[in-house]
TORLOGU-224683 format. One line per 10 residues: number of its first residue (from 1); their letters; for each residue x, y, z of C-alpha. Coordinates in Angstrom, 1 decimal. Example, Ala and Ser with C-alpha at 12.3 -4.5 7.8 and 13.67 -1.06 7.14 Angstrom:
// TORLOGU-224683
1	AS	12.3:-4.5:7.8; 13.7:-1.1:7.1
END
This chain:
// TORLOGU-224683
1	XXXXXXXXXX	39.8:9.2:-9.1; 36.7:9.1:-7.0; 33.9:6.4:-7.4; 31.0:7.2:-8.8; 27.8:5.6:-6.9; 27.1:2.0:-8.5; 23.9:2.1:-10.7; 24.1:-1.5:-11.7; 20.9:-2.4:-9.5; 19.4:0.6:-10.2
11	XXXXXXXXXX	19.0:0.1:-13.7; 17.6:-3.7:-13.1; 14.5:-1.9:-11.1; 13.8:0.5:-13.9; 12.8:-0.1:-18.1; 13.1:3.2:-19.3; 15.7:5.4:-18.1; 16.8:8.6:-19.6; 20.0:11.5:-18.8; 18.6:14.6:-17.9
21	XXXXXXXXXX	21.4:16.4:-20.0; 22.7:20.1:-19.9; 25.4:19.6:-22.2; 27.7:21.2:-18.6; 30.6:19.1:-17.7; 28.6:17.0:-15.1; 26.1:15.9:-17.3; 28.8:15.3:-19.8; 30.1:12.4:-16.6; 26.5:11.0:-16.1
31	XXXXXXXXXX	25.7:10.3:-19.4; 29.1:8.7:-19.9; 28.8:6.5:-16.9; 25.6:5.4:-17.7; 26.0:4.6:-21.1; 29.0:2.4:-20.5; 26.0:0.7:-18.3; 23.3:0.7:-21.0; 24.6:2.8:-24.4; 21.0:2.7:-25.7
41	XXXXXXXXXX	19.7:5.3:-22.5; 18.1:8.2:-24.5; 20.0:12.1:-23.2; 17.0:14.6:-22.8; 18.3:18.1:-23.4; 15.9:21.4:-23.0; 16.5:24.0:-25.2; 15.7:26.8:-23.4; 16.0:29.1:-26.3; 18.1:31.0:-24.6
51	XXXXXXXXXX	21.3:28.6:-24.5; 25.2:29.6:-25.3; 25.6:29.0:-28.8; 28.8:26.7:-26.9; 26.0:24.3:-25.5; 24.4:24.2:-28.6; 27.1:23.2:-31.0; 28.1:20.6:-28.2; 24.8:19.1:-27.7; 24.8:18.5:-31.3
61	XXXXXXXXXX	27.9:16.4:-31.6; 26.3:13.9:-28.9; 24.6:10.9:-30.1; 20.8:9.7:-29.0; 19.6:12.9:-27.6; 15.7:14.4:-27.6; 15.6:18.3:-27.6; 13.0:19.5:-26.0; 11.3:23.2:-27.0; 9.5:25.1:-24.0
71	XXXXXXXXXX	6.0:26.6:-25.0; 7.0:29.9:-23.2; 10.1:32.0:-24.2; 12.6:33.5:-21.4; 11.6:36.8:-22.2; 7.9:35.8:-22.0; 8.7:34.7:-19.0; 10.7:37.5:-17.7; 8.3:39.9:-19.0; 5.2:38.2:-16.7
81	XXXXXXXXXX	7.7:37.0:-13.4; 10.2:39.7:-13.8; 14.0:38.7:-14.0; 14.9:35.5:-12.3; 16.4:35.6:-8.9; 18.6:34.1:-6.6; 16.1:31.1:-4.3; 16.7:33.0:-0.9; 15.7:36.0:-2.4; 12.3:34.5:-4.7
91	XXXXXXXXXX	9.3:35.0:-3.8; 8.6:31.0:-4.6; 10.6:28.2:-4.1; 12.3:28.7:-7.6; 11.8:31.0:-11.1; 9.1:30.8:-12.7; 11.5:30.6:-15.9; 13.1:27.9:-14.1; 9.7:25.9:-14.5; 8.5:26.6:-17.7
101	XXXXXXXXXX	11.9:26.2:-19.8; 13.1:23.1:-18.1; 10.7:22.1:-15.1; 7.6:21.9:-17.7; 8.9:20.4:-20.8; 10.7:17.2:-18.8; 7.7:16.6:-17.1; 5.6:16.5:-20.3; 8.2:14.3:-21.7; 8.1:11.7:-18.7
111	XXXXXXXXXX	4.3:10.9:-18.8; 4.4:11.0:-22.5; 6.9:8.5:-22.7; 6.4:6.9:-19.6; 9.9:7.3:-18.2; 10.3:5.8:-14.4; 14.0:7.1:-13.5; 15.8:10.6:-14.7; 19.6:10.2:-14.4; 21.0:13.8:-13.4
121	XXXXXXXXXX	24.4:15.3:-12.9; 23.5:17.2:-9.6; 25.9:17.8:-6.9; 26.5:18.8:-3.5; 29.2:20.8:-4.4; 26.9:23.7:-6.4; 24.9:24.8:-2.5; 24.5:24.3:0.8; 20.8:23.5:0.1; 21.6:21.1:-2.4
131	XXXXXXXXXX	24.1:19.2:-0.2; 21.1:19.2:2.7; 19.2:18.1:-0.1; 20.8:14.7:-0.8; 21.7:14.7:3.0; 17.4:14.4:3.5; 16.7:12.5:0.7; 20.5:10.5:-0.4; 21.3:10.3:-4.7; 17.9:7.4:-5.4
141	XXXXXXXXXX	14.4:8.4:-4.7; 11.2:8.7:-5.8; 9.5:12.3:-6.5; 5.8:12.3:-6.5; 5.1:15.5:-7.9; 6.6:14.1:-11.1; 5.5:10.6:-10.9; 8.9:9.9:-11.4; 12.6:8.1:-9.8; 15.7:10.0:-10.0
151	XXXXXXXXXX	19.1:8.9:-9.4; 22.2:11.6:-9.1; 25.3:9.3:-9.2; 27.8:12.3:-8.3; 26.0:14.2:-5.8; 29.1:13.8:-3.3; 31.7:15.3:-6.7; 33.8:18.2:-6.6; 34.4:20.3:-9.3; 37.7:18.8:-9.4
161	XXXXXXXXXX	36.2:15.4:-9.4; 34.4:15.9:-12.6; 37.2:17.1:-14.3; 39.5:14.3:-13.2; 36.4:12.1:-15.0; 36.4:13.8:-17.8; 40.0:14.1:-18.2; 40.8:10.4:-17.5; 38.0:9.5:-19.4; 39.3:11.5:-22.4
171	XXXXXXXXXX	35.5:12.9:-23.0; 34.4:15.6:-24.7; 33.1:18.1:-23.4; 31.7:21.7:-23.7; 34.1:24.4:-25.2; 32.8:27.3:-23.7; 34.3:26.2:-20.2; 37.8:26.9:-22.2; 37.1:30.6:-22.3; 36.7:31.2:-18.6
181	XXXXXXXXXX	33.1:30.0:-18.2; 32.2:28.1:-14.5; 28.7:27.0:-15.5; 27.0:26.8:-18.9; 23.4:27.6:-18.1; 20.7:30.0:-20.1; 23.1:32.5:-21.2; 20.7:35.5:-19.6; 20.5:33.9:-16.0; 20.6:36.0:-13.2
191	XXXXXXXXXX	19.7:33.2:-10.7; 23.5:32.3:-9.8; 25.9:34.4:-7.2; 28.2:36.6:-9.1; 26.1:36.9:-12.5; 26.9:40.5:-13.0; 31.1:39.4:-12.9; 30.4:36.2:-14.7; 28.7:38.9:-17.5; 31.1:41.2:-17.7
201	XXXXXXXXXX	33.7:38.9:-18.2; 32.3:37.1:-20.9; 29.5:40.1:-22.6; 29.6:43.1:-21.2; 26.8:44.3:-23.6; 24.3:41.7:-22.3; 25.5:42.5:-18.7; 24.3:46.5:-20.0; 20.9:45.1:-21.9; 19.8:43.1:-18.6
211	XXXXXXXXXX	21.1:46.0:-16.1; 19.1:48.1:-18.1; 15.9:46.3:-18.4; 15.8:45.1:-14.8; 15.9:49.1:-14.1; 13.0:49.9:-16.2; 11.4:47.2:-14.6; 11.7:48.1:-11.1; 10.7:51.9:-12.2; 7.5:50.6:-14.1
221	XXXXX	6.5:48.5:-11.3; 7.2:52.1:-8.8; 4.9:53.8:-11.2; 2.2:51.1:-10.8; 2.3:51.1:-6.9
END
């Protein structure tokens, strides 16, 4: 099984530490790892109010975990920034959903509790730009716009990495990745490749619903050309 990057050090430069948690399988690894470091490390999970009811159930069977509530719904936000897209494709650097059901709430939560280091469960593995990513910055550094260190102590996993953690580890993890699922995200994401065949394997009716409203969209902003 691979090695996971040593956080021991890490963790002596920092007093209070949190797991940026998903409830996906390699946030399920992170937050094991680091808890066999320190099992008191508080999990941080957004809700994004738009979560598989899978995530949801699982999140709830994990121990020591803050749930954090957005201010703005997804459909708020899709209504005012239209659908999300894929990155190349965005007009910004990211979705405005993106920032204001995730992004916004954990940075809130760090100044408010004065958090100095966010454990994640990024990798490599998910993009090219994420794998330049930790090639130009490496898995420890400091990000100014958030005031805030983050460590990502499997950025070099595979997929079958994780799994070989989480099976040798006997963890728990996420049902929903049992019924065909690659990635657990907001359940109406269309931010990912192949989110129209990831739909119509798994809802077919929401693949309709957001086929549909994206169209309507696109005509309404025609109309107001």
């Amino acid at each position: 099984m691979k090695n996971i990057t040593p956080i021991k050090k890490i963790f002596e430069m920092h007093d209070n530490p949190v797991v940026a948690f998903s409830g996906g399988k390699d946030s399920t690894v992170v937050l094991d790892y680091v808890r066999k470091h320190d099992s008191s490390v508080k999990a941080v999970f957004c809700n994004t109010g738009v979560e598989h009811k899978e995530t949801l159930d699982y999140v709830k069977t994990i121990d020591n975990v803050d749930w954090l509530k957005p201010s703005k719904s997804f459909f708020q936000c899709v209504d005012d920034y239209g659908w999300p897209d894929l990155k190349s494709k965005s007009k910004s650097h990211g979705n405005r959903c993106c920032y204001y059901l995730k992004e916004k709430p954990m940075i809130d939560y760090v100044k408010k509790y004065d958090i100095d280091l966010i454990f994640t469960g990024l990798t490599s593995d998910e993009s090219r730009n994420r794998m330049m990513f930790f090639k130009r910055c490496g898995s420890y550094y400091f990000m100014k716009t958030w005031g805030v260190w983050k460590c990502h102590p499997i950025h070099d996993f595979s997929e079958k990495d994780v799994w070989d953690y989480i099976n040798s580890n006997n963890l728990n993890y996420n049902s929903i990745y049992d019924k065909g699922a690659k990635r657990c995200g907001c359940s109406f994401c269309t931010a990912f490749c192949n989110w129209k065949k990831a739909l119509a394997k798994e809802n077919p009716r929401k693949l309709a619903f957001i086929l549909q409203s994206r169209y309507n969209q696109r005509q309404l902003e025609i109309k107001n050309i």
